[in-house]
C-alpha positions as CSV (number, residue, x, y, z in Angstrom):
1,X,11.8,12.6,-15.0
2,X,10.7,16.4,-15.7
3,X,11.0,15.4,-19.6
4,X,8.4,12.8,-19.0
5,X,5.7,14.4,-17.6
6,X,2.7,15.8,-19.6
7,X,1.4,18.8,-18.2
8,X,-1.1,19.7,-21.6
9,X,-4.4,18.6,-19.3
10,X,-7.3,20.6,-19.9
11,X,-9.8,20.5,-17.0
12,X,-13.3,20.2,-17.9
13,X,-15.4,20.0,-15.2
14,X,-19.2,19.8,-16.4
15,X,-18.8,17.8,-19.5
16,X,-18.4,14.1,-19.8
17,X,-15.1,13.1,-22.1
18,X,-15.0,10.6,-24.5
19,X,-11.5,9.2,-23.9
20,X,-11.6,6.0,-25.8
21,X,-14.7,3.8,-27.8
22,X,-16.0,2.5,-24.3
23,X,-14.5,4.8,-21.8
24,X,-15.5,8.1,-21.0
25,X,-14.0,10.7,-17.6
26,X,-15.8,12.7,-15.3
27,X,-13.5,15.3,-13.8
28,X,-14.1,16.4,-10.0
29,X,-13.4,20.3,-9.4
30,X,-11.0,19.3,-6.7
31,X,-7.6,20.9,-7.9
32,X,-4.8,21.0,-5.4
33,X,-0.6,20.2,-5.6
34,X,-1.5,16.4,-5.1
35,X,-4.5,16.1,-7.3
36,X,-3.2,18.3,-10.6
37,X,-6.5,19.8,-11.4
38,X,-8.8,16.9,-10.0
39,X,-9.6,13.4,-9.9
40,X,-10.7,11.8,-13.5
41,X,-13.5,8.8,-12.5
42,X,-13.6,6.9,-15.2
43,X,-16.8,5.2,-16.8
44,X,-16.7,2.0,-18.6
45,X,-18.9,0.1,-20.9
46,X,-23.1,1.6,-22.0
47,X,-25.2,-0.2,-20.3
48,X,-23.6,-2.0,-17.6
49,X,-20.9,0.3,-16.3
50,X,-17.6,0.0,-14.5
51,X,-16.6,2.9,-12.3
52,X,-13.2,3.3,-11.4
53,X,-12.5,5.5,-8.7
54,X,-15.6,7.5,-7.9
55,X,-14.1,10.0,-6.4
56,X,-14.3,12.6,-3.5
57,X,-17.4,13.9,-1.3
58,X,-17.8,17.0,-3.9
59,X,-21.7,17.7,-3.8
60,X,-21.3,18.7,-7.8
61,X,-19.1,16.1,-8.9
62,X,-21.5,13.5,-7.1
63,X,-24.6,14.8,-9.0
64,X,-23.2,14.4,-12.1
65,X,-21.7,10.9,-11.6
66,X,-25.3,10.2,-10.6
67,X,-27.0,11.6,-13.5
68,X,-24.9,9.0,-15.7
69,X,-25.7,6.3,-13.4
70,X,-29.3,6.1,-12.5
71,X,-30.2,4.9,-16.2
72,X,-27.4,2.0,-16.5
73,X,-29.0,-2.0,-16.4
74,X,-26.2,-2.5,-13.7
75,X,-23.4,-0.3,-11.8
76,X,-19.9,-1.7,-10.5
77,X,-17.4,0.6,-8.8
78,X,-13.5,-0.2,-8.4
79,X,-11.7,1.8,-5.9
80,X,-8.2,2.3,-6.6
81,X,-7.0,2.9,-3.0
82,X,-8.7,4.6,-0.4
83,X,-7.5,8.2,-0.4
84,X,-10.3,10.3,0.5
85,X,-9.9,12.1,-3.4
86,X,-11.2,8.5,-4.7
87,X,-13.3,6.5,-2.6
88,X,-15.6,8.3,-0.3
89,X,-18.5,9.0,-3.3
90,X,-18.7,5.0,-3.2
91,X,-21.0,5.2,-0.1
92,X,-23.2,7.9,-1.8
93,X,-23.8,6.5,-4.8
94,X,-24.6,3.0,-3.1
95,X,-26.9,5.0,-0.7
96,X,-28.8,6.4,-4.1
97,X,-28.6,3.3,-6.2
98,X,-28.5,-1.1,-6.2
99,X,-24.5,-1.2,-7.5
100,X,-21.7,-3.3,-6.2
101,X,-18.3,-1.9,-4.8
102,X,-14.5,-4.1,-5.6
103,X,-11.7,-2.8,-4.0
104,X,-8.4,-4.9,-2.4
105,X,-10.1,-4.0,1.2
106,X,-10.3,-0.8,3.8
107,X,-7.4,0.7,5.1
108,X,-6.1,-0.9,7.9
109,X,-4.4,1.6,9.8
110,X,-6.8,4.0,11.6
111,X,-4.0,7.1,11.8
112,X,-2.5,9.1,8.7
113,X,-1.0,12.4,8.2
114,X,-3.4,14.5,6.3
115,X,-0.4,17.9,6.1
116,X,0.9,15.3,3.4
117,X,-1.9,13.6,1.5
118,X,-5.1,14.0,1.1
119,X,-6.6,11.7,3.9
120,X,-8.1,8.3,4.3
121,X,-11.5,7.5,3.6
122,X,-11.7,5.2,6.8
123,X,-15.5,4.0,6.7
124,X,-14.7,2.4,2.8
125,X,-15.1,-1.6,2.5
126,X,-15.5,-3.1,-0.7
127,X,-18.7,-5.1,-1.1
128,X,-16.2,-7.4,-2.8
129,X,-12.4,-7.9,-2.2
130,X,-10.5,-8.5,-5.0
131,X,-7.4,-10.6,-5.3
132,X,-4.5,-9.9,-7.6
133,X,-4.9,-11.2,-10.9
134,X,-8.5,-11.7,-10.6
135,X,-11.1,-10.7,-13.3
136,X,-14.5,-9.6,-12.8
137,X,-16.7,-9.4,-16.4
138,X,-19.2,-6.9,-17.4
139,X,-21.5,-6.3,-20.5
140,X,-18.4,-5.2,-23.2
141,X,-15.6,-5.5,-20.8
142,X,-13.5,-7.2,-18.3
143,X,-11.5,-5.7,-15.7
144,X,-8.2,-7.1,-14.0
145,X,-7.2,-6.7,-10.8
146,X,-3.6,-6.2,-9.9
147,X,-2.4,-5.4,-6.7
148,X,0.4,-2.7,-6.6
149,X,0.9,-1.4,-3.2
150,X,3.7,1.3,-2.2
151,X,1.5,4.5,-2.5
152,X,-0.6,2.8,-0.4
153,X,-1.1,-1.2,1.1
154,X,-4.1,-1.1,-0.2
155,X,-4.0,0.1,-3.9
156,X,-4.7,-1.9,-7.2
157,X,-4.4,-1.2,-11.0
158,X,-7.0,-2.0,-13.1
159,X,-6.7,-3.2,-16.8
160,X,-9.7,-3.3,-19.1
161,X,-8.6,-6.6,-21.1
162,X,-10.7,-6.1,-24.3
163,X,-8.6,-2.4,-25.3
164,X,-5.5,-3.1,-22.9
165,X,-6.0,0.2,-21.3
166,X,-4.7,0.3,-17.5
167,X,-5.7,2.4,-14.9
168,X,-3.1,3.3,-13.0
169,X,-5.0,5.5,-10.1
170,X,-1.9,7.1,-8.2
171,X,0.5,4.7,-8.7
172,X,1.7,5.9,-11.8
173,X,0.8,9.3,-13.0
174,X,1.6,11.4,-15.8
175,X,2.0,14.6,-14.5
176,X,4.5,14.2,-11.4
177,X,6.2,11.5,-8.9
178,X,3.7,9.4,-6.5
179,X,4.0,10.6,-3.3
180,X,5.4,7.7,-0.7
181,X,4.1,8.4,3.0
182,X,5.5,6.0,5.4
183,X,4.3,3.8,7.6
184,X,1.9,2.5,5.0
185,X,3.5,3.8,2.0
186,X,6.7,1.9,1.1
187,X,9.5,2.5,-1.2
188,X,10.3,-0.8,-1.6
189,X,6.8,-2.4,-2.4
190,X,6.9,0.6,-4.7
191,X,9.7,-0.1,-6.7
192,X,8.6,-4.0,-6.8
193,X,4.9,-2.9,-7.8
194,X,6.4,-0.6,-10.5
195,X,8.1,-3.8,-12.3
196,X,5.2,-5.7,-11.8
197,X,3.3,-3.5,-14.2
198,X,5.7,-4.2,-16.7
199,X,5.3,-7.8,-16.9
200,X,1.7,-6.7,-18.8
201,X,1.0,-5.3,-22.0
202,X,-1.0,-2.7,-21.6
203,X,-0.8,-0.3,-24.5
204,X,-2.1,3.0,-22.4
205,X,-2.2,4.1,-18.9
206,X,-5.1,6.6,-17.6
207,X,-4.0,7.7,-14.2
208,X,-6.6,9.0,-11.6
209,X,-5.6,12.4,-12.3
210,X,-4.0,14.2,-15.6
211,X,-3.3,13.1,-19.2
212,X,-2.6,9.5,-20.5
213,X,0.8,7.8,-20.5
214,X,1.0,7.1,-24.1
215,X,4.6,5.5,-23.8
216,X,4.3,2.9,-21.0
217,X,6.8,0.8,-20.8
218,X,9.3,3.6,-21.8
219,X,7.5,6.0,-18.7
220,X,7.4,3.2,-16.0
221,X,11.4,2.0,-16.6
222,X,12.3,5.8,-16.3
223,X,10.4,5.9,-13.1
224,X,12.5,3.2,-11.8
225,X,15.5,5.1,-12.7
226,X,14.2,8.4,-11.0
227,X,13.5,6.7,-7.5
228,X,17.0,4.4,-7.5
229,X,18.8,7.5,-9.1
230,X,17.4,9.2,-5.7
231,X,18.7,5.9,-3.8
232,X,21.7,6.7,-5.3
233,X,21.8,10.2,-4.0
234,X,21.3,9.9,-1.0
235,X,24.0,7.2,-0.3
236,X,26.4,9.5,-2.3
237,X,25.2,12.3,0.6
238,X,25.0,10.4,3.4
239,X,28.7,8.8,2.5
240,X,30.1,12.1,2.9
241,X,28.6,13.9,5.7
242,X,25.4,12.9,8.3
243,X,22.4,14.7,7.3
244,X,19.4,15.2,8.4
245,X,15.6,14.7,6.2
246,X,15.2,18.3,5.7
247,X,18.9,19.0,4.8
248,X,18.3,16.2,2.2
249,X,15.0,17.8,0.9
250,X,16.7,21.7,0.1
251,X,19.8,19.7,-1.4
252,X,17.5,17.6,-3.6
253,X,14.6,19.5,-4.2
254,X,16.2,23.0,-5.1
255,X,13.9,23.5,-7.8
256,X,10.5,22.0,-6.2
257,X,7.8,24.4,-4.9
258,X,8.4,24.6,-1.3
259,X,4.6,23.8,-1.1
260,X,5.6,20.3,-2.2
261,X,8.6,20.4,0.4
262,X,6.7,18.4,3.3
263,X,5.4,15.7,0.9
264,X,9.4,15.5,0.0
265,X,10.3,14.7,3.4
266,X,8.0,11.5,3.3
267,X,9.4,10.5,0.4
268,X,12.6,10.6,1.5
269,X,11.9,9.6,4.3
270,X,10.4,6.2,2.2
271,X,14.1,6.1,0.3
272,X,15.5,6.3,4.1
273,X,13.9,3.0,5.1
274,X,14.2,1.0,2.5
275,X,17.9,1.2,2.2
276,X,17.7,0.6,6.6
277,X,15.8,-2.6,5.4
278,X,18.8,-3.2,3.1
279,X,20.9,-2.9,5.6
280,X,23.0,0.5,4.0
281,X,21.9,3.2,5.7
282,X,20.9,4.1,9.6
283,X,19.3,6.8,11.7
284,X,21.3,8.1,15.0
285,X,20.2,6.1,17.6
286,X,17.2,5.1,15.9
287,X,15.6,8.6,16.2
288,X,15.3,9.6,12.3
289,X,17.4,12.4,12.6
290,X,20.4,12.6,11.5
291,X,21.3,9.2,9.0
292,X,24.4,8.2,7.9
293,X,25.7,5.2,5.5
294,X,26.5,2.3,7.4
C-alpha cells in the first residue's frame, strides 16, 4: 500500500481552503499518529451550508468554524462517525446557532479503548438519522448517505451528487490504513463496506484527514488487496507455527513505528476474527492468545 499513500499535505490551520467550486476545509490543530496533522471539516455550498464532520472540542478550531457559520441562511452538520476527533463540536455549534445535525445514530456501546483511538464522543445523537442511500438537499447541493461500517458501526460516507466528490471520513484515507478496533470495529463489515464504495462513481475522495484520493477506484481495490494480502499472512503464519497477536505484530509490522504497534494489535486482532467467523482460524481455548489455523 506504502506506494499509494500521499503524504504531500500541507497543514494550514488559520486559513479556510478552497478545495473545489463549492467546497472549502477548515483544518483543526489536532495532529497526532491517528489524525495525520488534524481533522479537515469540510464546508459545503454559500449560503446554506453542509458541514461534514465538525470536528473535535479545540477552543480555536471551534471559533473559526463559527465565524463561517453565524452568517449562513441555514447550517446542516453530517457526522461521519462518532470518534471524539469529528463529532463533539456538533453540540457547540448547536448550542451557538439554529442548525440541524444527520448522522447514522450514537454509538451504542458505552466502553472503548482510548490507548488505541481517539475516543467516543458518547453524548452525540443526530437530530436526524439517516439511512443508507438516503439524500438530504440543500441550496447548490445534495448529499448521500451511505452506510460503511467496519471502522466503526456507526460510520457513513457522504457523496455530494452535483460534483461526485465522496467523503470518505476514516474509512478510506489517503495517508495510511484505517485502524479496525474490535468489538465494534470489524474486519469483515470493513472489507464488505470497502466494495460497496465501489459500486458508485464518485470521481474524488476527501478523507477526514490528509490529501484527496485522486485515483479511487484504483486506491479502494488495492486496499482490498492490502487487508486479504494480510489474511493471507497470517494463515501462511499461523499454518506453520501458533502465535501469539504481538508475535504477529513484530513479524508483520517490522518497519511500522512502534508508536503505531498497539493500534496493530487491534487490527490484527480484527483479521483474527474474521477468519474465526469463517471458520479458519481459532484462539487456544478461546482466550486470544495463542491462534492457530484450524
Amino acid at each position: 500500500m506504502k506506494n499509494y499513500y500521499n503524504k504531500n499535505f500541507k497543514a494550514n490551520y488559520n486559513t479556510v481552503e478552497i478545495i473545489d467550486s463549492n467546497v472549502k476545509r477548515l483544518l483543526a490543530k489536532n495532529p497526532s499518529p491517528f489524525t495525520f496533522y488534524g481533522t479537515g471539516t469540510y464546508i459545503i455550498g454559500h449560503d446554506d451550508l453542509a458541514i461534514i464532520d465538525p470536528g473535535p472540542l479545540i477552543e480555536s478550531h471551534i471559533f473559526n468554524l463559527l465565524k463561517l457559520l453565524k452568517s449562513a441562511k441555514k447550517v446542516s452538520l453530517f457526522i461521519t462517525h462518532t470518534h471524539a476527533d469529528h463529532s463533539p463540536a456538533a453540540k457547540v455549534i448547536k448550542e451557538n446557532i439554529d442548525c440541524t445535525s444527520y448522522g447514522y445514530g450514537p454509538y451504542k456501546r458505552k466502553k472503548f479503548d482510548t490507548n488505541f483511538e481517539e475516543g467516543h464522543d458518547l453524548t452525540f445523537k443526530p437530530d436526524i438519522y439517516l439511512n443508507d442511500g438516503e439524500l438530504v438537499n440543500g441550496d447548490g447541493w445534495t448529499i448521500r448517505a451511505i452506510h460503511t461500517p467496519g471502522h466503526t458501526s456507526n460510520h457513513m460516507c457522504y457523496g455530494l451528487e452535483e460534483q461526485l466528490i465522496l467523503f470518505t471520513g476514516d474509512h478510506i484515507m489517503g495517508w495510511s490504513t484505517t485502524v479496525i478496533v474490535p468489538p465494534d470495529g470489524n474486519m469483515t463489515s470493513y472489507i464488505e463496506s470497502l466494495k460497496k464504495v465501489l459500486n458508485y462513481k464518485y470521481k474524488i475522495f476527501y478523507p477526514t484527514h490528509g490529501g484527496p484520493i485522486t485515483k479511487p477506484r484504483q486506491f479502494v481495490n488495492a486496499l482490498i488487496a492490502h487487508r486479504l494480502m494480510r489474511q493471507t499472512q497470517i494463515i501462511n503464519e499461523l499454518s506453520k507455527n501458533n502465535l501469539t497477536i504481538k508475535e504477529m505484530v513484530s513479524k508483520f509490522y517490522k518497519t511500522t513505528d512502534k508508536r503505531l504497534w498497539p493500534a496493530a494489535e487491534k487490527s490484527i486482532l480484527a483479521n483474527l476474527l474474521s477468519l474465526k467467523d469463517k471458520g479458519v482460524v481459532v484462539d487456544e481455548d478461546n482466550k486470544k492468545v495463542k491462534w492457530k489455523v484450524i
